[in-house]
Each structure stands twice: as structure tokens, then as C-alpha cells.
C-alpha positions as CSV (number, residue, x, y, z in Angstrom):
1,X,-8.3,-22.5,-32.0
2,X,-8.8,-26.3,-31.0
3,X,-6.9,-25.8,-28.4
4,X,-7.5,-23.0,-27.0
5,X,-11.3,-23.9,-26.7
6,X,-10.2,-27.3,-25.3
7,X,-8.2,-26.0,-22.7
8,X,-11.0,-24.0,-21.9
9,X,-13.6,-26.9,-21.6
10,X,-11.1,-28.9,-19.0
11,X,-10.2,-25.4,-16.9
12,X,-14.0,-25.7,-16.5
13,X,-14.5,-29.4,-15.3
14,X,-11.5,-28.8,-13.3
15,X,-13.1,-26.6,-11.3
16,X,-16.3,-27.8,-11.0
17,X,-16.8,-29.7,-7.5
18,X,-16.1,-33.3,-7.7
19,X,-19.9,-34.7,-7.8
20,X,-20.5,-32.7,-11.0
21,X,-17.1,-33.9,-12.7
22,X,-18.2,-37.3,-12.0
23,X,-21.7,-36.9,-13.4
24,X,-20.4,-35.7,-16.3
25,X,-18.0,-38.0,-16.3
26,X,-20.7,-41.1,-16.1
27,X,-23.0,-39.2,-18.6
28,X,-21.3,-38.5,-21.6
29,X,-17.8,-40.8,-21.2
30,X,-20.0,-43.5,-20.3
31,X,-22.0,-44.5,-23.4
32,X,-19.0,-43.4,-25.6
33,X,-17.1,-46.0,-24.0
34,X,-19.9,-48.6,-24.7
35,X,-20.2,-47.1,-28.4
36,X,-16.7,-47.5,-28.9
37,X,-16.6,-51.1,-27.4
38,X,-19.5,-52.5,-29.8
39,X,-17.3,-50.7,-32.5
40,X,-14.6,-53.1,-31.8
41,X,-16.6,-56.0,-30.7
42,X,-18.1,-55.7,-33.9
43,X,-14.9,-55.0,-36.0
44,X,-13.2,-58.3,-34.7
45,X,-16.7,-60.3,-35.1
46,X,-16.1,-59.7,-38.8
47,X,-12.3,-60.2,-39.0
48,X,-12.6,-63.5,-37.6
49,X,-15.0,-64.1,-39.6
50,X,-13.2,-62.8,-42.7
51,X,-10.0,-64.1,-41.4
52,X,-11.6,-67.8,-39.9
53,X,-10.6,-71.2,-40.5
54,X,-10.1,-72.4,-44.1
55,X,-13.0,-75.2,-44.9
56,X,-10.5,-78.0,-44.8
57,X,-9.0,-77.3,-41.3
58,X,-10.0,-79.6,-38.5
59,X,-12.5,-78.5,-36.3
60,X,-11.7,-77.5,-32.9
61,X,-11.6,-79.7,-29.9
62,X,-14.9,-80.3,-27.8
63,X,-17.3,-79.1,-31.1
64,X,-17.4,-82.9,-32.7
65,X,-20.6,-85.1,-33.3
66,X,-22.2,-86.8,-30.9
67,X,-19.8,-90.0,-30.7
68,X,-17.3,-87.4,-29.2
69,X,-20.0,-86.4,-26.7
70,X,-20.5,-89.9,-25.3
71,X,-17.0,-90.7,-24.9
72,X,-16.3,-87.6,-22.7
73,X,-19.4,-88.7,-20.8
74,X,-17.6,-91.9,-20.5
75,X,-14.3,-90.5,-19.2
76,X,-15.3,-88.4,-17.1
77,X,-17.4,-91.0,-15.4
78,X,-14.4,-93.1,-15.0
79,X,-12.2,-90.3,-13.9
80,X,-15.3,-89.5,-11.0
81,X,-15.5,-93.6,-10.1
82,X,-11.5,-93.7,-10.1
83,X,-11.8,-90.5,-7.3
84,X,-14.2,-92.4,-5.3
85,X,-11.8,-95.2,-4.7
């Protein structure tokens, strides 16, 4: 019965001209694609989440204190003085 009424539904798109299939289209594939994309944006925020770093683990690179900050400052101003040359 599914698909009976399905085949139905796409014999009628598929002969509706093609500025109406593609309105249709943007209209209701559209937002169900965004839907479905927060649905799994959301479902790996909380996996990671669930699933992130254990509290001993080092931290990443680049997300130390300040000290870290101000010796990349330094480098890099070495590496932009050592271009100049």
C-alpha cells in the first residue's frame, strides 16, 4: 500500500515541469535537510562530549596558559625577523 501510494507521489513530481519540481524540491527537502543536520550536529556534540578526554589527559596543543601564548608570540616574531633577512 506504501508503495503503491509512493510510486504514485514521484509519477506526479515526475511530470510536473521542472520549476515546480524544484520548488518543491527547495521547500520541503530543504529544511529537512537542515533538521536532519542539527540532529547529527547535535548527536556528535554530546558523544564527544560523553566520549571526550579523560581528566588526566594532556591538553591539546595551542589551548595552554598564557606563558605558552608569549612564547609563540616570540617565535613567530623570530621566524618574521629571520624572513626579512
Amino acid at each position: 500500500m506504501v508503495a503503491e501510494w509512493w510510486n504514485d507521489v514521484e509519477l506526479w513530481v515526475s511530470g510536473l515541469a521542472f520549476p515546480l519540481q524544484f520548488a518543491l524540491v527547495m521547500v520541503l527537502l530543504g529544511p529537512f535537510c537542515v533538521v536532519v543536520a542539527w540532529a547529527i550536529d547535535r548527536a556528535v556534540d554530546h558523544a564527544s562530549t560523553w566520549f571526550g578526554p579523560a581528566p588526566g589527559d594532556e591538553e591539546p596543543i595551542g589551548t595552554g596558559s598564557d606563558d605558552d601564548a608569549d612564547a609563540a608570540d616570540e617565535r613567530s616574531a623570530d621566524l618574521v625577523d629571520s624572513a626579512s633577512r
